[in-house]
N, C-alpha and C positions, 0 to 999 in steps of 0.2 A: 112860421114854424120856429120852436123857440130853439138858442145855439148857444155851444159851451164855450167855454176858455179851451183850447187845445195848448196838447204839449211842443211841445220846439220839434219841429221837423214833420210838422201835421198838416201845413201851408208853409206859401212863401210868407214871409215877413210882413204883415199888415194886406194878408189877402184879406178881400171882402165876404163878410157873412153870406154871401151871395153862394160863393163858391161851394163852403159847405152847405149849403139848400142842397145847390143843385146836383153833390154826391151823396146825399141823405135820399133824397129823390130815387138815383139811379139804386143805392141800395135796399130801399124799400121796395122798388121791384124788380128787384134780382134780375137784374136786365144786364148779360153777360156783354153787350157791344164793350162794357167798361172793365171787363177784366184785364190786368194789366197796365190799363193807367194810372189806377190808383187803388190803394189796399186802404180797408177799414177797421182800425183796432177799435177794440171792445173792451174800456176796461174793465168794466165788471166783470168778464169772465177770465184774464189775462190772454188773449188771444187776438188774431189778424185773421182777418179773413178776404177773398176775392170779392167784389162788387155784388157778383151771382149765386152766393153763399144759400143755402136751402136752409138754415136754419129761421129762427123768430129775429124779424128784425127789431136790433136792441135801442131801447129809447135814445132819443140825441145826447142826451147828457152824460152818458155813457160813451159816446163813438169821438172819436178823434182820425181823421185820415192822413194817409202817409205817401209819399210818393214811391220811396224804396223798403225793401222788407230789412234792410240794414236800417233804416231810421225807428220800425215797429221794434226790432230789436233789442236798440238804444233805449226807448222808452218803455222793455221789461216785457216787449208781449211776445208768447211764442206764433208758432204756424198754426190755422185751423187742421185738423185731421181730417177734417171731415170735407172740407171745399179744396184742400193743396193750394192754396191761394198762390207758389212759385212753379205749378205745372200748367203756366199759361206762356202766350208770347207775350215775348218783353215790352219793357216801353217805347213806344214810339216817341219819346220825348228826347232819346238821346242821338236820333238820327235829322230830326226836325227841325231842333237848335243848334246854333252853332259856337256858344258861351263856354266857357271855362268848365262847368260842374256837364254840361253835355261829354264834350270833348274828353274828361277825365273817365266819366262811365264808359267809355268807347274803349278806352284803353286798358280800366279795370278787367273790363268782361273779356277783354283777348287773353287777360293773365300779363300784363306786364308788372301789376304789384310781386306775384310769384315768382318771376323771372329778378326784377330790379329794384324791387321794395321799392318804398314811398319817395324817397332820392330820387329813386329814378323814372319814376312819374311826375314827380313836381321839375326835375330835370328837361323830361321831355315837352311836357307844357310851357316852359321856360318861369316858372313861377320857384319859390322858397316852397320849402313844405310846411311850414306854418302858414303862406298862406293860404296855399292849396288848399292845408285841412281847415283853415278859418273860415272858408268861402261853401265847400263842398257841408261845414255844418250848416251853413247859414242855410244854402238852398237845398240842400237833399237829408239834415238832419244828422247826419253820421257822417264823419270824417275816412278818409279814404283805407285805412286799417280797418276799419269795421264795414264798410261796401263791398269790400274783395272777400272778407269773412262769411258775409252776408251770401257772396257767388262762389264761394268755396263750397257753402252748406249745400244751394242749389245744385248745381253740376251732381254734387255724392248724392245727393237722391236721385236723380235722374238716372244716376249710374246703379245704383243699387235695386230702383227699382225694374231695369230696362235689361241688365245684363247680368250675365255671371260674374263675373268680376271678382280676383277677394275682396274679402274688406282692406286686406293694406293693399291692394294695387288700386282700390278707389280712394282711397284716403289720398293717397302719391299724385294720383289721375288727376284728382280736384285740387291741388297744390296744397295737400295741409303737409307741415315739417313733419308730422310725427303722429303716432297710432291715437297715441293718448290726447292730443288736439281734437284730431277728428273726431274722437268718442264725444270727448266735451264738450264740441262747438254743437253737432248732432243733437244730443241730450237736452240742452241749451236751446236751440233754436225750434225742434218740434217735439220736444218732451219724448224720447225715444233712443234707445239704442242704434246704432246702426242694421246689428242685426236684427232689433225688432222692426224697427222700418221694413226691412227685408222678409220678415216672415210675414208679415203682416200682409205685404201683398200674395206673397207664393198661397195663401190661405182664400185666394180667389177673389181678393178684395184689388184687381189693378189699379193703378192710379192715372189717373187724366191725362193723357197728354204725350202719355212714353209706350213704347214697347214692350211688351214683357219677354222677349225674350233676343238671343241672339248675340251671343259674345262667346268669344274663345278663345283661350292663351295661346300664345305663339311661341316658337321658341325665343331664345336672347327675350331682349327688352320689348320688340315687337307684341303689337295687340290688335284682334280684331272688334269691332265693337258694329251693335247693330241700334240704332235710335230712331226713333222717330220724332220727328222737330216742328210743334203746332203754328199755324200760322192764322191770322185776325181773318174774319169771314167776313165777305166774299171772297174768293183767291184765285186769280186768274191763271192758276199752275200752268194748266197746258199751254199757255202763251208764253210764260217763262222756258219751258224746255223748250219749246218749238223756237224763240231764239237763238237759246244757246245751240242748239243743235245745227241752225243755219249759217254762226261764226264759228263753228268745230274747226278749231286746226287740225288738219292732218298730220297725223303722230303724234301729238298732244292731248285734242281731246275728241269725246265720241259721243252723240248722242241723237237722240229722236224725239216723239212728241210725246214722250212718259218717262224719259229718263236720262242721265249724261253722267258721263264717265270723265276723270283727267287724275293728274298727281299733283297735288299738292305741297308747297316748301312751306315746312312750319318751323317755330324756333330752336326745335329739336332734332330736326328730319323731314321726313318726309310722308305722306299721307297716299293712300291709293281710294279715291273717293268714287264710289258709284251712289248714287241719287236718283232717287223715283219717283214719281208724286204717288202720293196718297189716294187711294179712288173711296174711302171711306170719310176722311174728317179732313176738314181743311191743311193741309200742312203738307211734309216730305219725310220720308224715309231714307236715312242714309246709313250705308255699310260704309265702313274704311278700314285698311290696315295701317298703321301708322307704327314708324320708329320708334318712338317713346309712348309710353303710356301717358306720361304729362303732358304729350301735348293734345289730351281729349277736349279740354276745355277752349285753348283759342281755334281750335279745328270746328267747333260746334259755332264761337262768335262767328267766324269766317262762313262758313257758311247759311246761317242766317242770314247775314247782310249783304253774300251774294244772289241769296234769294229772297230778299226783301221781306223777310217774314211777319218782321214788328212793324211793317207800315198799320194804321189806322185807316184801313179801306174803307171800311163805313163814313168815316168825315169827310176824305177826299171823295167818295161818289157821290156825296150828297155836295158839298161844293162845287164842285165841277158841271154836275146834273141841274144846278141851278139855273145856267146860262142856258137858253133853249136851242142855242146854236152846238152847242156841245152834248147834248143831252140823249142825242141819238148814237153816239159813238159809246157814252158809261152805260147805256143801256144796252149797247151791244156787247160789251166787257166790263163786266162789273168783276172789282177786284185784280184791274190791273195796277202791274210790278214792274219796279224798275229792274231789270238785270245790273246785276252789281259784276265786280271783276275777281279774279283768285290773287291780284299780285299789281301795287299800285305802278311798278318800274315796266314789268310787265305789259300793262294798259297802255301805258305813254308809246309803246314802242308797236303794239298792234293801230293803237287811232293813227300814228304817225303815218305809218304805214299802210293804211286804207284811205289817209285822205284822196279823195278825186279819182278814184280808181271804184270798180265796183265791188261787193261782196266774194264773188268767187275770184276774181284775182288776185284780191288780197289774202284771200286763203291759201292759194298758191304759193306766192310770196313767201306768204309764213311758213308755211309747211315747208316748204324748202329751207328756210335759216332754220327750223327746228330739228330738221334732219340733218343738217350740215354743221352746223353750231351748239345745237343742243347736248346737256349732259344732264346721266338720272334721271331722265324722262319729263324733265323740266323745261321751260324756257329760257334760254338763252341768258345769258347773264352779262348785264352791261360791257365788262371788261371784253368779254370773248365777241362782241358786235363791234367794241372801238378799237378790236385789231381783224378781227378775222373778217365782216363786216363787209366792205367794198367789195369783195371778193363774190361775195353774195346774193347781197341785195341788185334789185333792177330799177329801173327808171330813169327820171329827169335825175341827174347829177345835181342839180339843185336839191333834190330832197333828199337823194341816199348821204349825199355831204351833210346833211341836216341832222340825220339820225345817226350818223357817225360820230357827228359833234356833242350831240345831248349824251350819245354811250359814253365818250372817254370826260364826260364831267362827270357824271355820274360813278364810275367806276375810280376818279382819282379823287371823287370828296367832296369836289366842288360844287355840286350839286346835291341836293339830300328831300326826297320827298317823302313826307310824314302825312298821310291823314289826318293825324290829330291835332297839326295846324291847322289857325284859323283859316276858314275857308277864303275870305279876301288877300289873305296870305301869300295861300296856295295858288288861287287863280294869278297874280302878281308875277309869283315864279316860276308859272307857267308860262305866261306870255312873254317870259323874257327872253325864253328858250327859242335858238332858230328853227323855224319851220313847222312854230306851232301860233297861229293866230285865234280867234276867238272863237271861230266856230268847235276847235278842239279845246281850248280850254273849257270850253263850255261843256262840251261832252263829256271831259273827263269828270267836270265837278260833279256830273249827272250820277257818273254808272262810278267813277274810281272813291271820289270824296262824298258821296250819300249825299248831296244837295238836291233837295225834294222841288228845289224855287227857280230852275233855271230855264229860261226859254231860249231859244236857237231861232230866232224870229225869223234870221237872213237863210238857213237851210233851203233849199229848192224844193223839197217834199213838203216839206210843214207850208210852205207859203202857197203850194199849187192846193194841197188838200183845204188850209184854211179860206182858200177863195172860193172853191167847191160849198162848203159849208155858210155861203154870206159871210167871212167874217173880212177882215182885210189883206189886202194881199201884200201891200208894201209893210215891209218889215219897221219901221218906226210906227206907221197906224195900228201895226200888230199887235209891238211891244206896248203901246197906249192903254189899247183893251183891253190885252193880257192881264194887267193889274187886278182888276179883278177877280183873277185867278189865285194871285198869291193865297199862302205861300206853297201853291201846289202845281206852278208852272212845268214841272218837270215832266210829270206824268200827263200833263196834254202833251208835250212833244209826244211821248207813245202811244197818245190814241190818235194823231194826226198821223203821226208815221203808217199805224197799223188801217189805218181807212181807206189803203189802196193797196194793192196786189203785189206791189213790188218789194223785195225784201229789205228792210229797213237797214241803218246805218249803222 
């Protein structure tokens, strides 16, 4: 098949002709597994569209692919109308990797550009912002001012088309400075008004992926908003709720095998989240009341990533179903999810607290410091466990001293944990922490830091179910095998965990 010259940010730098085949391929037959990994501008028509686009697919010499719809941008093209090519899940690329331009997308889509401008991104990545943006053009095409512009535009449709909303309380919700931005970026990016975006669907035409209805103003700044957030097919939903609803703390959070309830600390306030799965298309339905209307956007990243939306289930069950020793368990849950966390200080201080103890005592536990410690209907906050703390917590004095000690770092500085450190980083300063060894560090990378690659070989569950299975039971011959697995180690811990009756870790 014959291949173009593409524009800058259409591959990575000297990818092989191969690559574009094999997304000429996937777009010739609109074969939707590929929505969201990568977008296909058209320049002969000026337009981007999804993988699964229903139109005539256009000759190669005309197609150039893109990774982010900030880079289709860069290079002049608008949104298809007709496919929404950004009313899919996102990329699974920026949970997968653990690189600079991953880490930075991770951050963009919370809205930390909106909060701290490009400073304070390249700040927090610990890099210049020239190089930031020299590295993020190089592998995503568009530099970090036009990524965030890119998920600025996203977020106002979504919001536009999903809710009531004004137009200036989504323009504000999606972080744009001013009316007149958001008209322009709008116009710009799908050839359309805000408002005709908006009429456009109320005319019976919904769009893919959202809600059409279910928003209300609140009084003050408060906002109800009602969405629906698509996840990559197969989706193992009712196993994701049916977790979270088995580590429910009492007085923090509630739920069952279709839904979970808790509050949420965003950079604004605070969020009132209830969350349902979907019984029609792959994905979740979330109601929230939230203190600021700005903070719709990283309340939406947050909870994607605590319900694993943008994993690639298709890759990983076809990976993992390859080993024939594994193959009975993804055929018994296909489109299993990692449970993600609401709050990474938060996590440190629940795994802390459940090591060696079993599930409902540790609820216990918790639910007692959350009633005793707790403010705003939140979790506990470092400072108020590294004084009020002893007083509370139960156990071996070796661990409550432990959890004590990690509060009052944390609370005076000395400690600072970012997810958007590199994950060998993070694992590092985890373990340096008293009364957290490998098995916790390893958990947290799983569910707190989005590491998709970690196995817990030495667990007692994973090594009795892996024996069960023929595979090996001593954790070095484990770890051996497991390689084969990379880089999707993480998600056999849950289907080892889930292959026996007892409630997992």
């Amino acid at each position: 098949m014959p291949t173009t010259a593409r524009p800058r940010g259409s591959a990575r730098p000297g990818a092989p002709d191969a690559v574009f085949d094999a997304r000429y391929r996937a777009l010739s037959s609109r074969d939707s597994r590929f929505d969201g990994l990568f977008l296909a501008g058209v320049h002969s028509t000026g337009i981007y569209c999804r993988p699964s686009c229903a139109a005539r697919t256009p000759l190669p010499s005309n197609v150039a692919f893109y990774r982010t719809a900030a880079a289709a941008h860069e290079a002049g093209l608008r949104a298809c109308k007709r496919c929404q090519p950004d009313a899919v899940p996102g990329s699974p690329d920026w949970n997968l990797h653990d690189d600079l331009a991953s880490r930075a997308m991770r951050l963009i889509l919370d809205g930390l550009v909106e909060r701290e401008g490009v400073p304070g991104l390249a700040a927090r990545l610990g890099y210049s912002p020239r190089h930031l943006t020299r590295v993020l053009v190089a592998e995503l095409g568009a530099g970090p001012l036009a990524l965030a512009r890119a998920h600025r535009a996203q977020t106002a449709r979504d919001l536009l088309v999903s809710t009531d909303l004004t137009i200036a309380d989504i323009a504000f919700a999606a972080g744009f400075s001013s009316i007149r931005q958001f008209n322009d970026t709008m116009l710009s990016v799908y050839d359309q008004s805000p408002r005709e975006l908006r009429r456009r669907v109320m005319s019976g035409r919904p769009a893919a992926g959202t809600l059409s209805h279910g928003t209300t103003r609140t009084q003050g700044a408060a906002v109800t908003v009602s969405l629906r957030l698509p996840a990559r097919a197969p989706f193992d939903g009712a196993g994701l709720f049916r977790f979270f609803a088995d580590h429910a703390v009492p007085g923090l959070e509630s739920g069952d095998g279709a839904s979970f309830s808790r509050r949420l600390r965003l950079p604004r306030g605070f969020a009132d989240v209830t969350i349902t799965l979907d019984g029609e298309r792959p994905g979740i339905r979330c109601s929230a009341r939230l203190d600021a209307v700005a903070d719709v956007a990283p309340l939406v990243a947050r909870i994607r990533r605590m319900f694993d939306l943008d994993a690639d289930s298709a890759a990983i069950d076809e990976a993992l179903g390859a080993d024939p020793q594994l193959a009975t368990l993804v055929d018994a849950r296909p489109g299993i999810r990692m449970p993600g966390v609401a709050d990474l200080e938060e996590a440190l201080f629940r795994t802390m607290i459940g090591q060696q103890i079993s599930v409902a005592s540790a609820r216990t536990v918790l639910g007692r410091l959350v009633a005793e410690l707790g403010e705003d209907g939140v979790f506990p906050s470092a400072a108020r466990i590294a004084e009020d703390g002893p007083a509370v917590l139960s156990g071996p004095t070796s661990r409550t001293g432990a959890i004590v000690e990690v509060a009052r770092r944390l609370a005076e500085g000395e400690l600072v944990l970012d997810a958007s450190a590199p994950l060998g980083e993070s694992r590092t300063r985890l373990l340096a922490l008293p009364g957290v060894g490998v098995w916790t560090a390893g958990y947290l990378a799983m569910r707190a830091l989005g590491d998709p690659d970690t196995l817990l070989e030495g667990d007692l569950v994973i090594r009795r179910n892996a024996e069960r299975l023929g595979l090996h039971a001593n954790p070095r011959e484990l770890a051996q095998h497991a390689r084969r697995w990379s880089p999707w180690r993480s998600y056999v811990c849950l289907h080892l965990w889930r292959a026996t009756p007892v409630v997992t870790p």
